[in-house]
C-alpha positions as CSV (number, residue, x, y, z in Angstrom):
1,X,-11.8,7.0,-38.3
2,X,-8.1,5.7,-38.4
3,X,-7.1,2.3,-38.1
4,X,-4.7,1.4,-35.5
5,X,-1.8,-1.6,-35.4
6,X,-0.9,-2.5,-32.0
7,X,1.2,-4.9,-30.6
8,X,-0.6,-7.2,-28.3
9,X,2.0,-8.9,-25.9
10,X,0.9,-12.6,-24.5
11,X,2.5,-13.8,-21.1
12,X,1.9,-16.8,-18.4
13,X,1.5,-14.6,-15.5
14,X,4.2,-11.2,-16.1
15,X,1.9,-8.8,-17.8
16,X,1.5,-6.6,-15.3
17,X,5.6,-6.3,-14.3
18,X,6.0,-6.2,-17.7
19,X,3.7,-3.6,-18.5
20,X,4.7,-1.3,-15.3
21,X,8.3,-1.8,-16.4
22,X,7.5,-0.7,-20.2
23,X,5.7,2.3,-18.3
24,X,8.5,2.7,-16.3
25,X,10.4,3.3,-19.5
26,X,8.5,5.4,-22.3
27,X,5.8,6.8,-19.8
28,X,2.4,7.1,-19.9
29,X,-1.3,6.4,-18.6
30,X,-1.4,2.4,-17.9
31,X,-5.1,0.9,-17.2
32,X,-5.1,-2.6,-16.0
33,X,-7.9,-5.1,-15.4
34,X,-7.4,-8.6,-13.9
35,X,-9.3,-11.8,-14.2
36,X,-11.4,-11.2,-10.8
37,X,-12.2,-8.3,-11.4
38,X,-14.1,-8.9,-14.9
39,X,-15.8,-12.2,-13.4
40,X,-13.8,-14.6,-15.5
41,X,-12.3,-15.7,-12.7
42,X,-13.4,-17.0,-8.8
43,X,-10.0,-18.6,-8.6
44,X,-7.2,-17.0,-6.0
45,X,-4.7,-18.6,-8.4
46,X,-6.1,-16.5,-11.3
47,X,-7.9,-13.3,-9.7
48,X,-5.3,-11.3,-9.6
49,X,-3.6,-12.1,-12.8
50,X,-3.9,-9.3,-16.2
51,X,-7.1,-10.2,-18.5
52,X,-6.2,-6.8,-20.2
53,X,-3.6,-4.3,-20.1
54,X,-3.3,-1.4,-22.1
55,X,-0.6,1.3,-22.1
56,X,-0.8,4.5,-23.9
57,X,1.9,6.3,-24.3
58,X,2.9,10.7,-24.6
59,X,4.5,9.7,-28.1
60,X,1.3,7.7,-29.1
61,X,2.4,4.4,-28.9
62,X,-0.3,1.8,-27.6
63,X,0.8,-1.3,-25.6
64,X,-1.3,-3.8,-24.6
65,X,-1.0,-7.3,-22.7
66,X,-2.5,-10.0,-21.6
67,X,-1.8,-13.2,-19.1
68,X,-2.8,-17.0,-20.2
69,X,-6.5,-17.1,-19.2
70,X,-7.6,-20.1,-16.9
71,X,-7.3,-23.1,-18.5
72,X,-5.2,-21.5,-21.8
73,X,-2.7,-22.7,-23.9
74,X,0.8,-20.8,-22.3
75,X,2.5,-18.6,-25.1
76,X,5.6,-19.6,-26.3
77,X,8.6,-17.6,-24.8
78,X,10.3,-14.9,-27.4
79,X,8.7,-16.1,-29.9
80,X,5.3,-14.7,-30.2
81,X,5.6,-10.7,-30.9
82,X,8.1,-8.2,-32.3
83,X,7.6,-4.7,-30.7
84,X,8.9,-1.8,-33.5
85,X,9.9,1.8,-31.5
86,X,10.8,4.4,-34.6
87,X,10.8,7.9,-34.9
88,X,11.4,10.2,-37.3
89,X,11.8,13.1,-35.0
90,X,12.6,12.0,-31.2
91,X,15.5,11.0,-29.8
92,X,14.9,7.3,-29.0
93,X,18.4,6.6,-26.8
94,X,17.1,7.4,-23.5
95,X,14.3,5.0,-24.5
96,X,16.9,2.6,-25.5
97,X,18.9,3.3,-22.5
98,X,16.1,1.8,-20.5
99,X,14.1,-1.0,-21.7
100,X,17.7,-2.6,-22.5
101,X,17.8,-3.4,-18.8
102,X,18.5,-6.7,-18.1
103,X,18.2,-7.7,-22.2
104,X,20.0,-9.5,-24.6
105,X,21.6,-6.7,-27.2
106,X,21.4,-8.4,-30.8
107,X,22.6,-5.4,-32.4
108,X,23.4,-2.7,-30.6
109,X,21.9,1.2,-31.0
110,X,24.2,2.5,-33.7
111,X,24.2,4.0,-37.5
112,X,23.1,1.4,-40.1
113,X,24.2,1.4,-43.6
114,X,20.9,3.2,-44.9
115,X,22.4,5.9,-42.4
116,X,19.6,5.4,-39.6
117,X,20.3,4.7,-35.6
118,X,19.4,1.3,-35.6
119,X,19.6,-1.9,-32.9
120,X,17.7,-4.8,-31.8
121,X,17.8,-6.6,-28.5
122,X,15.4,-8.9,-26.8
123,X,13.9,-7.6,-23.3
124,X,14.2,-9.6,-20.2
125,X,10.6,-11.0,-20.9
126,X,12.1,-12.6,-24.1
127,X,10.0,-9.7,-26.2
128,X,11.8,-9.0,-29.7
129,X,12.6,-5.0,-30.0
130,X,13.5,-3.4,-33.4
131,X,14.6,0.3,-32.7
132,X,15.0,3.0,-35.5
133,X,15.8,6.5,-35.4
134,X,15.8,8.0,-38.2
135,X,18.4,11.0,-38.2
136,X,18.0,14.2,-37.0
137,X,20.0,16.4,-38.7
């Protein structure tokens, strides 16, 4: 059995725009389950909100997300994951192209000096992206 690394996003109550808008983006089968509806929760103000998310992408990639349960510490904005997107044999700009919406571009998508496509930019829920693409051809 393989062992898989998956970046597990924390939020305060936007996992669920944020993990529609990531689908939105690379695609794929999203599965959500709130706070009500796995009995942690009888509160209104909590019910509805993410207890897990999980995205699984065409390409492979797993997502997954979570909002601050009742009563939990709140994560601390930007500062809490880095989300890597590489590829040694896809084109990642259209990918690019979309979850730079409304972000911050570090550095933007372009040839670094070990020759890959390279950029970094922070999403508009303060997530930290590192792209790569290696080249293809």
């Amino acid at each position: 059995m393989a062992i898989a690394l998956n970046p597990y996003l924390n939020f305060s109550t936007e996992s669920r725009e944020a993990l529609e808008f990531y689908q939105a983006a690379l695609g794929g089968e999203l599965s959500i389950m709130t706070f009500g509806e796995s009995g942690m929760s009888d509160d209104p103000a909590h019910a509805d909100l993410v207890m897990h998310g999980q995205l699984q992408t065409p390409h492979g990639l797993t997502l997954m997300a979570s909002d601050t349960p009742p009563g939990g510490d709140q994560p601390q904005h930007g500062t809490h994951v880095n989300v890597s997107l590489s590829s040694d044999d896809t084109d990642l700009q259209p990918y690019w192209d979309k979850l730079t919406q409304g972000a911050e571009i570090v550095e933007p998508f372009s040839t670094a000096p070990w020759g890959d496509k390279f950029g970094l930019f922070n999403d508009r829920f303060g997530i930290a992206w590192l792209v790569n693409q290696a080249s293809l051809g």
